[in-house]
C-alpha positions in Angstrom: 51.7 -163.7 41.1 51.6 -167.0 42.8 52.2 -169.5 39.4 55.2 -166.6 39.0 56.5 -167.8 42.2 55.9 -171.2 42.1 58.1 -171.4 38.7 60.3 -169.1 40.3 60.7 -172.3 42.9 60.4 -175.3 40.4 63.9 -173.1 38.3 65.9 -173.0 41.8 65.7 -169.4 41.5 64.4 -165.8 43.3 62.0 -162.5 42.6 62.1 -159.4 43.2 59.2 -157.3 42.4 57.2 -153.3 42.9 56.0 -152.2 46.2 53.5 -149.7 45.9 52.0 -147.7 48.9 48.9 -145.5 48.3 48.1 -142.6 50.4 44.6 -141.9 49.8 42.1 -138.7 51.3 45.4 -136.2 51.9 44.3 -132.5 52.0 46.2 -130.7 49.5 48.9 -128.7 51.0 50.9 -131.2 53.0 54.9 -130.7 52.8 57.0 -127.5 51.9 58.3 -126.8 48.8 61.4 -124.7 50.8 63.4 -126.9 53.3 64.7 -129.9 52.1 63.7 -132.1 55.4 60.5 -131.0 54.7 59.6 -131.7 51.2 57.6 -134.8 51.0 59.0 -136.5 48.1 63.0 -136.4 49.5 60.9 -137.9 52.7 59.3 -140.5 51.2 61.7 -141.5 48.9 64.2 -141.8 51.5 61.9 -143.6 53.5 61.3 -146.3 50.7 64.7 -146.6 50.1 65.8 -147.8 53.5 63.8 -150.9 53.2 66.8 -153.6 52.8 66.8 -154.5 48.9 65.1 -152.0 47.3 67.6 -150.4 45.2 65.3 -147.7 43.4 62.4 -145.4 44.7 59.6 -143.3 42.8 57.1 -140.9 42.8 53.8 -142.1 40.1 55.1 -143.1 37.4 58.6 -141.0 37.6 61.0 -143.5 35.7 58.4 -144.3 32.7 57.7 -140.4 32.1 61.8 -139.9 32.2 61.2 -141.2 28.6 58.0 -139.0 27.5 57.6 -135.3 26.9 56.4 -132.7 28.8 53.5 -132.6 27.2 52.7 -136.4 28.4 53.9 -135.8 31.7 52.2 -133.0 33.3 48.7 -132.8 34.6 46.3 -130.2 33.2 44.9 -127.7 35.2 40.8 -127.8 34.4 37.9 -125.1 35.7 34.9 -127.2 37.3 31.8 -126.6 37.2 31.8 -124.6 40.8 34.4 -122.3 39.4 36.8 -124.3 41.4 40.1 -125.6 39.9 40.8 -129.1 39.5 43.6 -131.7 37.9 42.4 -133.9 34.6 45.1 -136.7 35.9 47.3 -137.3 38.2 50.0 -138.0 37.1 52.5 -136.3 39.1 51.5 -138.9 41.5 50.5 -137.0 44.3 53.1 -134.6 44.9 54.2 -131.3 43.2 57.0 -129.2 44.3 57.0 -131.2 47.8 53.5 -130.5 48.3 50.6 -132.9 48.1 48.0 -131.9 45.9 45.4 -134.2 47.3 45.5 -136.3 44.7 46.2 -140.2 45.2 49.9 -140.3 46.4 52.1 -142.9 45.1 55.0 -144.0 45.8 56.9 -147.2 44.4 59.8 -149.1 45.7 61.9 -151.6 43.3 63.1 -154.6 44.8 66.0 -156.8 43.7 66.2 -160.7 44.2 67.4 -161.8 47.1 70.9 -163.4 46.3 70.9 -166.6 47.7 69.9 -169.0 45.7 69.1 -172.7 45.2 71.4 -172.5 41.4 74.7 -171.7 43.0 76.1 -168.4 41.5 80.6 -168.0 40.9 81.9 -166.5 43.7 85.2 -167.0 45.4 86.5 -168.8 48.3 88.1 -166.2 51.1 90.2 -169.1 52.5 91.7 -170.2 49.6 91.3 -167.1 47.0 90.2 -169.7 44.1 86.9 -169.5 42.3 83.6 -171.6 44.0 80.4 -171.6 44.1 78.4 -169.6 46.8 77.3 -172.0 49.4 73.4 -171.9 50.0 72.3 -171.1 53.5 68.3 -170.4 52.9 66.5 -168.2 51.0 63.2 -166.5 50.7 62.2 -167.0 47.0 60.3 -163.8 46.8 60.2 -161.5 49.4 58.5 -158.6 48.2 55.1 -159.6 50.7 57.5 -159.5 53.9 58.6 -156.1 52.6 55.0 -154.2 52.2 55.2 -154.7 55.5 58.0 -152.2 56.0 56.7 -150.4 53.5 53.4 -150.0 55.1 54.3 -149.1 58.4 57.4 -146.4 57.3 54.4 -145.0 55.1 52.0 -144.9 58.3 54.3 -143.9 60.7 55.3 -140.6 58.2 52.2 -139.3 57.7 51.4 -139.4 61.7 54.3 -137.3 62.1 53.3 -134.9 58.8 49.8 -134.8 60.8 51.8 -133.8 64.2 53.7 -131.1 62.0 50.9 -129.7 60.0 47.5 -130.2 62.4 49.3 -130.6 66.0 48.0 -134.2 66.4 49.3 -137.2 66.7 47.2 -140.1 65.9 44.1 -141.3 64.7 40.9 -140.4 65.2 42.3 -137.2 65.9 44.3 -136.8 62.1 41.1 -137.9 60.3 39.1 -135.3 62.2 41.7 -132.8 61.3 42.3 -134.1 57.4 38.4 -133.6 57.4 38.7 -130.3 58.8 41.6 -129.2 55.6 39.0 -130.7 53.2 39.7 -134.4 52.8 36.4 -136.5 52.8 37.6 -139.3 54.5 40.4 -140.1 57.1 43.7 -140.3 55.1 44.3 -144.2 54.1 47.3 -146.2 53.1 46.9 -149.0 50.0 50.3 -150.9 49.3 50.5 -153.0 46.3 52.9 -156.3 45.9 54.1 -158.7 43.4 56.8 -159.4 41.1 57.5 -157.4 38.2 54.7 -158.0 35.2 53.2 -160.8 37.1 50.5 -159.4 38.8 49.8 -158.1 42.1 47.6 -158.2 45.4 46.3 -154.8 47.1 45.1 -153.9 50.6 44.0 -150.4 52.2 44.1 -149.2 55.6 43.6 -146.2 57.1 46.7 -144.7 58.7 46.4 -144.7 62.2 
């Protein structure tokens, strides 16, 4: 990620990148799979998509699996050992009909470069309506870091309000105690993943509180 930059730098140019944000230890049963405003995936892709330059939004692996079959898509349903029932993969990512399954939940954010750049790009002078190039004010030359941030904290800040809706609490220790209590093993926990596309990336976990 970082040599990715640093040519990005040496070329006078910008990156954009994925942000990834892991929920980890959900209970299955989170969301609704009847009212809109409830149904976790309009949420959280909504969320993701109010961070300033991220211009698409998925669940898993949503846009790579637009281009599979069914048949590569969905998730088997197995029969463990205990006579309970299980998922072979998850690649649903989490979510099914607005509902978390209590799998991993993913969701990814696509960033765009930012626009200004050090190589000037046409655009057109307002005062005299004739071609020019844009005039460079500052740039960051990747940004997709400073926007895990917001990714991060949207993330957190959603599922405190899911545990409000679905456990009547509010914050943490009091959600882990009650995802415990709905069959998670540990308190629910955010990952979030950065770095320009096919570059590499760095990961961190917290749990949401």
């Amino acid at each position: 990620m970082h040599a990715r930059i640093h040519k990005a730098i040496q070329d006078k140019d910008t990156l954009g990148g994925i942000i990834e944000v892991v929920a980890l230890s959900l209970p299955p049963g989170l969301g609704s799979y009847v009212q809109p405003d409830r149904r976790l995936d309009a949420r959280l892709l909504g969320a993701m998509g109010t961070i300033p330059a991220v211009k698409g939004a998925e669940i898993g692996a949503a846009f790579a699996q637009a281009a599979k079959q069914g048949t590569e898509v969905h998730d088997p349903i197995t029969v463990e050992p205990d006579g309970s029932l299980n998922r072979s993969s998850n690649r649903a990512g989490g979510l099914e009909g607005g509902i978390t399954t209590g799998a991993p939940l993913v969701v990814r954010g696509a960033m765009k470069p930012i626009s200004t750049t050090l190589t000037p790009i046409p655009s057109v002078d307002l005062a005299t309506g004739q071609p020019a190039d844009a005039v460079y004010e500052r740039s960051d030359f990747c940004a997709c870091r400073a926007r895990r941030w917001s990714a991060k904290r949207s993330s957190r800040l959603f599922w405190r309000m899911r545990c409000s809706r679905s456990w009547g609490v509010t914050a943490s220790p009091r959600c882990g105690h009650a995802s415990r209590r709905c069959g998670a093993a540990t308190p629910p926990t955010c990952r979030w993943t950065t770095g320009p596309g096919g570059s590499g990336s760095r990961t961190s976990s917290r749990p949401i509180k």
